[in-house]
N, C-alpha and C positions, 0 to 999 in steps of 0.2 A: 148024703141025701138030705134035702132041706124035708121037716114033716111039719105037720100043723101051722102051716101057711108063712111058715119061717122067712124070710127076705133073703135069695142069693147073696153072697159077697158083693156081688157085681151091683146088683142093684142094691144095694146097703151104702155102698159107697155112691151111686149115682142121684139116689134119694137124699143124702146129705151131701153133696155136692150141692144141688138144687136147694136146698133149704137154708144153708149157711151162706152162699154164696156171698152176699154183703161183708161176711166176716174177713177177703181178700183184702182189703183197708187195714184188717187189724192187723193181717199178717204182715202187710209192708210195714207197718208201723214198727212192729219184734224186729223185723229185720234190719232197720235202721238201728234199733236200740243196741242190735248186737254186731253191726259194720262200723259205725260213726267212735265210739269209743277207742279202737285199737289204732284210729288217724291221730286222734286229739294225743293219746298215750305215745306213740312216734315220735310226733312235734315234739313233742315236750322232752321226751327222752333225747335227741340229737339236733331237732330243726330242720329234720329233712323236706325236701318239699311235698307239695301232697301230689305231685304228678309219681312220685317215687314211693309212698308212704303207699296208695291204693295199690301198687304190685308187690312190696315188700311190709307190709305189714304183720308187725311181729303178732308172737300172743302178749295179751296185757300182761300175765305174770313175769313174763322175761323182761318186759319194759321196764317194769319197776325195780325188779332184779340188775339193771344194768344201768338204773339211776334212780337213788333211793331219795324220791321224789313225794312228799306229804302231797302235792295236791295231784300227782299219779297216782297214788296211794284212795284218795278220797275219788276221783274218776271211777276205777275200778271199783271200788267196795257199792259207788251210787249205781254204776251199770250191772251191776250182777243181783244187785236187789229190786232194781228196775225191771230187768230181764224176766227176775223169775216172780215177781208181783204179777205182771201183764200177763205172764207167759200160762199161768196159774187158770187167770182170767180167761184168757182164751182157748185153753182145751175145755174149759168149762162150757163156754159160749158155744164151743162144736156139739154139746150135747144137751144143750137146753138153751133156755134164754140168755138175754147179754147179760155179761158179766164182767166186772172190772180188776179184780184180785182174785184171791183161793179163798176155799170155805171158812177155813180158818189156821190160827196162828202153825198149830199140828201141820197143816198142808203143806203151809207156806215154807217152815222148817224142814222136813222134808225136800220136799223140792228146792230149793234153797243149796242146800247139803251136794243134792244130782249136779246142782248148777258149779259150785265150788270144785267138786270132783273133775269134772269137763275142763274145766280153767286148770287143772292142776294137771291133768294128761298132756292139753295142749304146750304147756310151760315143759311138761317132762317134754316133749318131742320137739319141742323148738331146743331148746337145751343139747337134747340128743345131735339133732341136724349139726350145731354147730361145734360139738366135740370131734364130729367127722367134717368139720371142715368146710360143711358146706352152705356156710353163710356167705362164702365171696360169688361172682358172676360165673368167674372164669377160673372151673375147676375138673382138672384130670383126677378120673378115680380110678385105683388101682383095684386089681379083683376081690382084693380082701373087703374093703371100702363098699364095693358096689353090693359085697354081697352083705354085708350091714345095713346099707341102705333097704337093699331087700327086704331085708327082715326089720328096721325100723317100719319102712311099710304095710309089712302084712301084720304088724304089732296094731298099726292106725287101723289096720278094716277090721283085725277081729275085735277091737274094742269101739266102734261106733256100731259093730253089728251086735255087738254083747248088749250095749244099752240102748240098742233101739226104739225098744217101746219102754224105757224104765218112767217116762215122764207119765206119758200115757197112763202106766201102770199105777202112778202114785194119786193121781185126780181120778182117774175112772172107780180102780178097786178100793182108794184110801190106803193103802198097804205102806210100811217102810222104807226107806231108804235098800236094805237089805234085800226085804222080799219082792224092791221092783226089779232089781239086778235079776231077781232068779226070773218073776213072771216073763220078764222080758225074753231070757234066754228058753223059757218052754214056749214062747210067744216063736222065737226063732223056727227052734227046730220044727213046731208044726208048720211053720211058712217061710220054707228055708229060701226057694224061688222068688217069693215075692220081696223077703227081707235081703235077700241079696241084688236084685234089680234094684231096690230103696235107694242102698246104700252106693250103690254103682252109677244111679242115674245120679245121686247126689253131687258126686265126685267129677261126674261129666261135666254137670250144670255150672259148676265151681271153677273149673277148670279152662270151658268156655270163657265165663265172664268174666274170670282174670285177665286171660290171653287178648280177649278184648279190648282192654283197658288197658296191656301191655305195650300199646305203639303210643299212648296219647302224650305229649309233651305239652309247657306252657305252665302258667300262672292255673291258683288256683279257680278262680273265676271262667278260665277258659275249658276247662274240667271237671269243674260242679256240675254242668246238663249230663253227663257221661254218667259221673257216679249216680245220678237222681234215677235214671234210665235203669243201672242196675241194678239199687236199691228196689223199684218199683217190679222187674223181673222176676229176681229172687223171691222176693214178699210173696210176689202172687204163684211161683212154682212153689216155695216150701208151705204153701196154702195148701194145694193140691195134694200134695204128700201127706200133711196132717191127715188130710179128712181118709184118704188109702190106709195109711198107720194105722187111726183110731180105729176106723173101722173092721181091719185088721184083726185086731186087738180084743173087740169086743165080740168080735164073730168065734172067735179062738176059746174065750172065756165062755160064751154062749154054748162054745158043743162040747167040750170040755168039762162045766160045771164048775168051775174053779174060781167060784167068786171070791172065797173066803178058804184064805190058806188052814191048812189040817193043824 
């Protein structure tokens, strides 16, 4: 029960929805910063073409893992400090004015660290896929197999539901590395429904715009409108989600009391 004139969930996220809205630019922009890298990293790793690179795109740390590449190397290290500079910048800008980076070096650290971690799951589970074999097209999986698959999968949801709000966690509360892992996960369990539709709508949206991009053939010039298209998509749904997240997040903190850990 909302008291002392408190703002619904529903309206907390509708209210900022309306007030950031301009911020759906920024978000295409994040989203470019973290599609556009893993193409460049591809190429360079085999030369594949980019009509094949936009459906088989690896993680950046398997790239470099699989061709020990100085300027993959230097790619990677510039996008993930790119990523989480802006990225700092823009959960910020969801809660006040614009903003171009983190508060400070503390934040940036921090969140930086989240970011490193994320690259390093992705690399373990790309890693994973192709120890079972299933980096080729055309692959029979036996029950053993499938049911490893299984379980490499439900290994990916409980871990993007585990850090769901860790980002959130580290700009809104200022907390640790450590302590957004946890806020996140009491972030969960009071919003088990909403953080599991998150992460499921996420997986959809994902899974769409792959599958769409999976019939395009051609040079890359004939392909570039295609990707711009889904760049532009994304950006503006993982907009939507932030501002759902954050406010989330902060609604959770708000009845809870748990601004500042005991």
């Amino acid at each position: 029960m909302q008291t002392n004139g408190s703002p619904t969930l529903l309206q907390r996220i509708g209210r900022l929805l309306r007030a950031k809205q301009f911020l759906v630019f920024y978000a295409i922009g994040l989203f470019a910063l973290l599609y556009v890298p893993p193409l460049a990293t591809g190429w360079l790793r085999d030369h594949r073409p980019l009509d094949v690179l936009v459906r088989d795109s690896d993680a950046l740390l398997a790239d470099l893992w699989a061709r020990h590449s100085l300027l993959i190397a230097l790619i990677i290290a510039v996008s993930i400090v790119l990523q989480t500079w802006f990225r700092a910048g823009y959960l910020r800008s969801l809660l006040g004015r614009l903003h171009w980076g983190p508060v400070d070096g503390r934040q940036f650290r921090r969140l930086l660290g989240l970011m490193v971690t994320l690259e390093l799951i992705a690399w373990g589970t790309s890693a994973a896929a192709v120890a079972l074999g299933l980096s080729s097209d055309d692959v029979t999986l036996d029950t053993r197999t499938q049911l490893l698959v299984l379980g490499l999968v439900l290994v990916q949801l409980l871990v993007a539901v585990a850090l769901l709000y860790a980002d959130y966690a580290i700009v809104v509360s200022s907390v640790t590395l450590l302590q957004s892992v946890r806020r996140s996960l009491d972030t969960v369990r009071a919003n088990r429904l909403v953080s599991l539709l998150a992460v499921g709508l996420s997986l959809v949206i994902f899974d769409m715009t792959t599958s769409a991009l999976s019939g395009i053939q051609g040079a890359g010039t004939a392909i570039l409108p295609s990707i711009v298209i889904l760049i532009v998509v994304r950006g503006a749904l993982s907009f939507v989600l932030d501002v759902v997240l954050i406010a989330v997040y902060i609604d959770t903190i708000e009845r809870r009391g748990t601004q500042r850990d005991d």
